[in-house]
Phi, psi and omega in degrees: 000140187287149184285145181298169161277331161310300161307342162282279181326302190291328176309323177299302227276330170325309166308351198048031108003118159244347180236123151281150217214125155228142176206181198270138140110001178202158187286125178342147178236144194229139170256106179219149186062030171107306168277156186254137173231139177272161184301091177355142156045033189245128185253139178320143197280140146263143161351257236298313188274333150278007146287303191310332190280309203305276218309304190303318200264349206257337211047206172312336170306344231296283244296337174331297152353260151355284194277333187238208275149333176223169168199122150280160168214177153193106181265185194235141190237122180076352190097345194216345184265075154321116188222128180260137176227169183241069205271128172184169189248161169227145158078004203084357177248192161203149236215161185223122146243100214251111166281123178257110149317162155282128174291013160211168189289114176307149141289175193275312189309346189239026181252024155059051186272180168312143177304307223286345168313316199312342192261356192264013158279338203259336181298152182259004183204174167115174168238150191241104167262153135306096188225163187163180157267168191289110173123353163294337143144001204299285187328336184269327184293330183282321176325267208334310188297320159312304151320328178293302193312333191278342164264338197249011220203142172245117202209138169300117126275133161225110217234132171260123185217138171224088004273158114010087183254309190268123190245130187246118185307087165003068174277286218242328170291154161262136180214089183277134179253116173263143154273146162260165192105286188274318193260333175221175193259344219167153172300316173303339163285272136346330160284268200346311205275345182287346191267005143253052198219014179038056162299144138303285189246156172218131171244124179268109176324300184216111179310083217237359167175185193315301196309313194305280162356308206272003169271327199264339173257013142285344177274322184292315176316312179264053180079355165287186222194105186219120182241165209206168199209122149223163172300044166246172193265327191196154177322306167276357144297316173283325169288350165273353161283005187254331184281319203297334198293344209241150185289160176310317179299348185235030193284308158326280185317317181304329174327285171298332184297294189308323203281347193220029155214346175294140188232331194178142171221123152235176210207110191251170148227135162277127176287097185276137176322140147331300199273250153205175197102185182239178184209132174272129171228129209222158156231132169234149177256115172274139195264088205259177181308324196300316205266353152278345163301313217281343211268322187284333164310314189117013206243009226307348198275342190291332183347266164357289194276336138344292197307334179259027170264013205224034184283337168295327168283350184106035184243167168207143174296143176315312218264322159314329169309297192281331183288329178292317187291320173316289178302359171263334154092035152309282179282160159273163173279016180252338168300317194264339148290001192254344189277004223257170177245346141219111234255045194223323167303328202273339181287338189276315180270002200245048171240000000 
């Protein structure tokens, strides 16, 4: 008999496991420290059983399955272990992808992000992007930000999520969490109906097409405090994925719009520790008058280098980052060239 999934979920996260892999034809798979190993003393999954693991986490969702090929979710394990997944099929078969949370929301001080993070919970308008690849931490960095807010500030929060991952107690904040999917049809959607719903703060899981965009900088515009998550690497990669989306003629407009609601974008990777564990290596852009000329202009590859005159605000390059966890012997320095955006600067400083 296949290990329960409860028993798997807790076993993992004990291992510090972040990711669990089931699939037809290999033994559960554990993702820790970054690499996938297989799950002590589990003989390779059959079909059936890997339906049977799909069917126990999809519930009455299966047949979703069935008809679009995948479903998302996110449940709770043990009473405490949150996780999010990703059920879908390949090959005739079907496969699970289970992200394991933190069983609480982190504080913001111990996620070793740039000090100048600590003030973008404190802002009253704008927009804040997260931005990295998937398995980069975003999501636990926005909780945190959020959480801060929720303690220190009274305030509306309304989080648009696909799925629901970090579930947040309520203090000083009033705090609604949307699904899409369940609570709503679309991010876009979900937007529309939030500017009347007397939001503070809006967290959009992901900037995922025009409408969604073009909502979240009409929200940041009427006074809202809107934090947003995309699949980029750095700062002038996102404002331009954010530009590109919208057709040439109004790509001008999209622009002025940005340069004067952007308040800050960081842009992480999780790393592995010298020792062991990850480590967050981040770049953030604070958003000064220079680097709002530049956004409106049009000049965005100039950013970068913008950024180490602006240092003062508290911004920093990735490549400066990784050279700093280096001189912390956070990283080794074959961690920190291979992680690096330009890896002939980062191989000259980080001895």
């Amino acid at each position: 008999m296949p290990v329960s999934l409860t028993d798997l979920i807790v076993r993992s996260r004990d291992m510090r496991g972040s990711d669990i892999h089931l699939v037809r034809g290999l033994p559960p798979k554990v993702r820790i420290d970054g690499a996938l190993t297989d799950f002590p003393g589990e003989a390779p999954l059959t079909d059936a059983q890997c339906e049977s693991y799909a069917r126990e986490l999809a519930g009455e969702e299966y047949e979703t399955i069935r008809d679009i090929g995948e479903l998302d979710l996110a449940l709770t394990f043990a009473g405490e272990i949150r996780c999010r997944i990703n059920i879908f099929r390949q090959q005739k078969s079907v496969s699970c992808a289970i992200r394991i949370l933190a069983d609480k929301i982190p504080n913001l001080d111990d996620l070793g992000l740039p000090p100048a993070v600590q003030t973008l919970p404190g802002l009253n308008r704008g927009i804040v992007l997260v931005t990295g690849e998937t398995g980069s931490g975003k999501s636990t960095t926005l909780a945190a930000m959020l959480d801060r807010i929720n303690h220190t500030s009274d305030q509306h929060i309304i989080t648009l999520e696909d799925p629901i991952e970090y579930i947040y107690t309520p203090d000083r904040c009033v705090i609604n969490q949307r699904e899409i999917g369940t609570d709503t049809a679309s991010y876009a959607d979900g937007l529309r109906a939030i500017l009347r719903e007397d939001p503070d703060v809006i967290l959009v899981g992901e900037m995922r097409d025009l409408n969604t965009i073009e909502t979240a900088l009409t929200a940041a515009e009427t006074g809202h405090l809107v934090f947003a998550t995309l699949h980029t690497n750095s700062a002038p990669e996102s404002i331009d994925r954010m530009v590109d989306v919208f057709p040439a003629e109004r790509q001008r407009q999209i622009r002025l719009q940005l340069s004067t609601t952007l308040m800050a974008v960081l842009s992480q990777q999780l790393l592995p520790r010298r020792e062991r564990g990850r480590v967050a290596a981040c770049e953030l852009m604070m958003v000064t008058p220079a680097i709002r000329n530049l956004i409106r202009e049009g000049k965005t590859p100039q950013i970068i280098s913008a950024l180490g005159t602006s240092a003062q605000e508290g911004s920093i390059t990735m490549d400066n980052c990784l050279i700093k966890l280096c001189k912390e012997r956070a990283i080794t320095p074959e961690t920190a060239r291979r992680a690096a955006r330009d890896e002939a600067y980062v191989r000259k400083n980080s001895f």
